[in-house]
C-alpha positions in Angstrom: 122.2 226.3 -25.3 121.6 224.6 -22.0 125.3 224.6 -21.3 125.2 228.4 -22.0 122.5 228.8 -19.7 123.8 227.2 -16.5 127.3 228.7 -17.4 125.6 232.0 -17.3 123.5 231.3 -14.3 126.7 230.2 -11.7 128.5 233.2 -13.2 125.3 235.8 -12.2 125.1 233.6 -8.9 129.4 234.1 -8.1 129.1 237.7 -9.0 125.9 238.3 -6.9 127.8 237.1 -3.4 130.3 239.1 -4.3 131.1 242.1 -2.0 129.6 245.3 -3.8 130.9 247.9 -1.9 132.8 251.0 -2.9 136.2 249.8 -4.4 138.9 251.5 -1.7 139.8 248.7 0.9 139.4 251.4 3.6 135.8 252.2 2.7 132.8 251.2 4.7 129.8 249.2 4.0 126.7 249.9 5.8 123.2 248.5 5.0 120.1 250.0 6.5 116.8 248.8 7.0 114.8 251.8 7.5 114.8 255.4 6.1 115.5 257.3 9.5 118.6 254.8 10.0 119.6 255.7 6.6 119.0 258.9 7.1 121.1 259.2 10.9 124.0 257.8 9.0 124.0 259.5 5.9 124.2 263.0 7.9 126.9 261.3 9.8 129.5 261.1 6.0 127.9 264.0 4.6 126.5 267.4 5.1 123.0 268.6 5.6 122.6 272.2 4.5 120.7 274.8 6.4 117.3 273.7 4.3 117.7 270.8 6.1 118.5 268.7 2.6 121.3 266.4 2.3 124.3 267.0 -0.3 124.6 263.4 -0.3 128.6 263.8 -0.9 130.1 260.8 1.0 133.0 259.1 -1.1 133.9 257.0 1.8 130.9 254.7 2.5 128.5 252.9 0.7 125.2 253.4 2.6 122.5 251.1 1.3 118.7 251.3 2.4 116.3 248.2 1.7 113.1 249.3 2.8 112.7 251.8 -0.4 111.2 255.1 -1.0 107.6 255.0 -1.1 107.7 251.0 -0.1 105.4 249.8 2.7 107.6 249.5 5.7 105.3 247.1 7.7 104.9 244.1 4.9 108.8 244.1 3.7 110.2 241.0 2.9 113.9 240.9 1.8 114.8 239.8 -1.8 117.9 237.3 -2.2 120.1 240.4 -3.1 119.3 242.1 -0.2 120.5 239.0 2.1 123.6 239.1 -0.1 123.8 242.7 0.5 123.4 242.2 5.0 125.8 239.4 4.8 128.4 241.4 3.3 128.2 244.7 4.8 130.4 245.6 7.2 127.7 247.3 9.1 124.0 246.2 9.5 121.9 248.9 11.2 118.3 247.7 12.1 115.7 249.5 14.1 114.2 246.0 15.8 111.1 245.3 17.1 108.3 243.1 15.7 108.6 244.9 12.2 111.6 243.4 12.0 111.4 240.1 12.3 112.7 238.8 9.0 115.9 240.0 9.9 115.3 237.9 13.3 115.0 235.1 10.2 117.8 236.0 8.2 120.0 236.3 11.5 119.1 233.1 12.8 119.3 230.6 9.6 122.2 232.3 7.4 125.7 230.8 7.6 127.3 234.4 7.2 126.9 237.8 8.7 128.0 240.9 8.3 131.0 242.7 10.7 129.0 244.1 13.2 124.8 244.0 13.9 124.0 247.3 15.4 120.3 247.5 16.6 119.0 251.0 17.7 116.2 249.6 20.2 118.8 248.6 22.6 119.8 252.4 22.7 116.6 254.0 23.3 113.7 254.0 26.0 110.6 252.4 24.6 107.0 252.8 26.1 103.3 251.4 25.2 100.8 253.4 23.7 97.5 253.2 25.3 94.9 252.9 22.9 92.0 256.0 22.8 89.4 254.1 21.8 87.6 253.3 25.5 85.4 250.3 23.9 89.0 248.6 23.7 91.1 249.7 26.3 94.5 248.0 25.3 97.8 248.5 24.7 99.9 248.4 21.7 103.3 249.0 21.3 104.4 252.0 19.0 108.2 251.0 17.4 108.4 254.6 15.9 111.0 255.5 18.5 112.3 258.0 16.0 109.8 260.0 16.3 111.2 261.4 19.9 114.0 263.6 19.0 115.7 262.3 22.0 115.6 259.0 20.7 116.9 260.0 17.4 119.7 261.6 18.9 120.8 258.4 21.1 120.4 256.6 17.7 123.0 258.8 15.8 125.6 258.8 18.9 124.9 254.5 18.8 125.8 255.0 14.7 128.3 257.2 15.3 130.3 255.3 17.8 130.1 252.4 15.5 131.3 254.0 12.1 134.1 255.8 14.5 135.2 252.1 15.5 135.3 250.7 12.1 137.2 254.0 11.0 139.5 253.3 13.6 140.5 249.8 11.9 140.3 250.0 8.8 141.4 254.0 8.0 143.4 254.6 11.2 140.7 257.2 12.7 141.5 259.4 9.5 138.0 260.0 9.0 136.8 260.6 12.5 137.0 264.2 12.9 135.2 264.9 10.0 132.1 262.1 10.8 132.2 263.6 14.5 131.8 266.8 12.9 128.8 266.2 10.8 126.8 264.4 13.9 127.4 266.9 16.3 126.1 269.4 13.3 122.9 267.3 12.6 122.1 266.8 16.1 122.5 270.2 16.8 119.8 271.0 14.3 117.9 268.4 15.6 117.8 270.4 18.8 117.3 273.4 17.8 113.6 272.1 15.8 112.7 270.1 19.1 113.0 273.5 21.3 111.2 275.4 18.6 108.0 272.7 18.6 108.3 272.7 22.2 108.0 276.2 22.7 104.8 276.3 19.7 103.6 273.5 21.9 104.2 275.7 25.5 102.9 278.5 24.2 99.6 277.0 23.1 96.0 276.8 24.9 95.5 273.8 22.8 97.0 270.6 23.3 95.0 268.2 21.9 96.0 266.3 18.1 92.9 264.8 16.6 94.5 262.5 13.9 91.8 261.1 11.0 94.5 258.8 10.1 96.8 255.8 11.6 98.8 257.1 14.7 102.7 256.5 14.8 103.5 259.4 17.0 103.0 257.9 20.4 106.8 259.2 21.0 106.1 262.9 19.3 103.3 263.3 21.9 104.9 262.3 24.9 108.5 264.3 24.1 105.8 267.6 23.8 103.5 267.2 26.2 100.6 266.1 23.9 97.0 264.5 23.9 95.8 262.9 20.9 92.7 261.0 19.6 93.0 259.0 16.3 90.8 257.6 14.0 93.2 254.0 14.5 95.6 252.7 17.2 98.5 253.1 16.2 99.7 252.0 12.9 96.6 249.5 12.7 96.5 247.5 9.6 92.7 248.2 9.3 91.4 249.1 6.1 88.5 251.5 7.5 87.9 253.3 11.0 84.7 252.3 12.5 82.1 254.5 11.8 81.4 255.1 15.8 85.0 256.9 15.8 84.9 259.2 12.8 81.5 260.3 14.9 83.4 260.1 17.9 86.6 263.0 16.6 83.9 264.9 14.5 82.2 265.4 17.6 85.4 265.9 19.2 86.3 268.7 16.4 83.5 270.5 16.7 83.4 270.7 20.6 86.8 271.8 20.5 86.8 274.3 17.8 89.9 272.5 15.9 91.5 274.2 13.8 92.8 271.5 11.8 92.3 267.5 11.5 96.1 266.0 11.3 97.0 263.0 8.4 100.1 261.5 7.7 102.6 261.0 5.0 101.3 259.0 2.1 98.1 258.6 3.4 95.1 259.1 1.0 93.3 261.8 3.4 90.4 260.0 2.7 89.2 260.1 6.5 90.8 263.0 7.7 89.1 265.1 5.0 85.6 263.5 6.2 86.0 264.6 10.0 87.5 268.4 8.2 84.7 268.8 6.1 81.9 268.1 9.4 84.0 270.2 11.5 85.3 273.3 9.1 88.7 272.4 10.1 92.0 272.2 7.9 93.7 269.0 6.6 97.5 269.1 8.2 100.0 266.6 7.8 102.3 265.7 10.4 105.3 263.5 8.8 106.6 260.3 10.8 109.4 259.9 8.6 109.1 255.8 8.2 109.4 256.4 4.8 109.4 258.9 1.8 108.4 259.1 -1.7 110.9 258.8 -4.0 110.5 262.1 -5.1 111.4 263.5 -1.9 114.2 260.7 -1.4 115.9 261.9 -5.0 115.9 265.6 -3.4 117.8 264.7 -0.4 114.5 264.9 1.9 116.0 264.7 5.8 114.8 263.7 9.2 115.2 267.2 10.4 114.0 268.5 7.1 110.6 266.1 8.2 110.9 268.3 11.6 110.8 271.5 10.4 107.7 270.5 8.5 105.8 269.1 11.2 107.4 272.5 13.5 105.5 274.6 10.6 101.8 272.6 10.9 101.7 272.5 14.3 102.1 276.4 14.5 98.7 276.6 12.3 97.0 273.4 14.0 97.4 274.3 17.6 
């Protein structure tokens, strides 16, 4: 029996390093860490329809996404499978910064790595979000570069350039015009939402977003020309705002005449509906796309999809 066991354990282990890619030798293997990375490359091999859902119809290349729908994104740590599955993909796309650090680890110790490391950071202009709350006065950086649609666009032409590349070697460029096609499509879209939120934005007398929630859109607000207060910097890992600021935005709510107290995806509400109720405002989300439910992940939920949703509560919140 114990024979049986180990015989069965070495054949699991064999099969698990085992490339698991699409079968065609010209196919492509791309592993993602994020959902907006997965998302940039999947509109890249397949099409996004004018509801701004992908058909999810690539046949070429096996996209793979670690951090999964509806998982914490800030407290992911990898599983064995998915090293196997970063050392054998032909692309790894990571977003970097200090979220990231296990991959720093499973960089640095493994003995294999994949074809080619792309990291989007290096392609994008960062800046540090200044924290609201005046008792505290420091900085924190905001890694939600995505968030700019500038930045996402520089992200898609980095991804793009580097599936055109592999293309190039391993399908003679066959598939190039058609992945070209797709981005120029997608970003296209994407520029048509941002001009449509900047024009909501232009055209309002408010410019203030009072957020009852954590605060990953210190790249939103600077792209539109924004101010914002928040009930925690950033993407805080505090379990409850202080008490001083949920006075602090009600206050802030009322003075203002707000017409609606902005949350996040996922969030339970819980202190955005407190600083509502005080101040007779509506409860609006504003999506940051780090992640999705699975729900929305099985429909084909999309970055610009994520857009056209915040486009449509910012035109009842400002």
């Amino acid at each position: 029996m114990k024979k049986f066991f180990y015989l069965f354990f070495f054949s699991f282990l064999f099969l698990s390093c085992t490339k698991t890619n699409v079968d065609s030798k010209d196919s492509i293997s791309i592993v993602t860490t994020s959902f907006p990375i997965y998302d940039f490359t999947r509109a890249i091999v397949s099409d996004v329809n004018n509801d701004y859902i992908a058909e999810n119809n690539f046949t070429n290349v096996d996209i793979k996404l670690l951090i999964k729908p509806g998982m914490e994104t800030h407290s992911f740590d990898p599983s064995p499978k998915d090293i196997i599955d970063i050392q054998n993909a032909d692309i790894f796309i990571r977003m970097g910064g200090e979220s990231e650090v296990w991959v720093d680890k499973i960089i640095s110790t493994s003995n294999k790595l994949p074809k080619k490391i792309l990291t989007l950071k290096d392609f994008v202009e960062t800046c540090t979000s200044l924290s609201e709350d005046e008792h505290h006065n420091h900085h924190e950086h905001d890694e939600h570069y995505w968030t700019s649609s500038k930045n996402a666009i520089k992200m898609i032409n980095a991804i793009l350039q580097s599936i055109i590349e592999l293309d190039n070697e391993k399908s003679n460029g066959k598939n190039i015009t058609t992945y070209q096609e797709n981005a120029n499509s997608y970003i296209k879209m994407i520029e048509n939402l941002s001009n449509e939120i900047k024009n909501t934005v232009d055209n309002s007398e408010n410019k203030l977003l009072i957020f009852g929630d954590r605060f990953p859109f210190t790249y939103f607000t600077e792209e539109y020309g924004l101010n914002y207060l928040a009930a925690f910097d950033g993407c805080s890992t505090a379990v409850e705002a202080k008490t001083s600021k949920i006075a602090e935005l009600i206050d802030e709510a009322k003075n203002s005449k707000a017409k609606a107290i902005f949350t996040i995806e996922m969030s339970n509400k819980k202190i955005a509906n407190t600083i509502a109720q005080a101040s007779n405002a509506k409860v609006l989300e504003l999506h940051s796309c780090q992640n999705v439910s699975k729900d929305d992940f099985e429909r084909g939920i999309t970055y610009a999809y994520t857009m056209k949703s915040n486009l449509d509560a910012l035109k009842i919140g400002l």
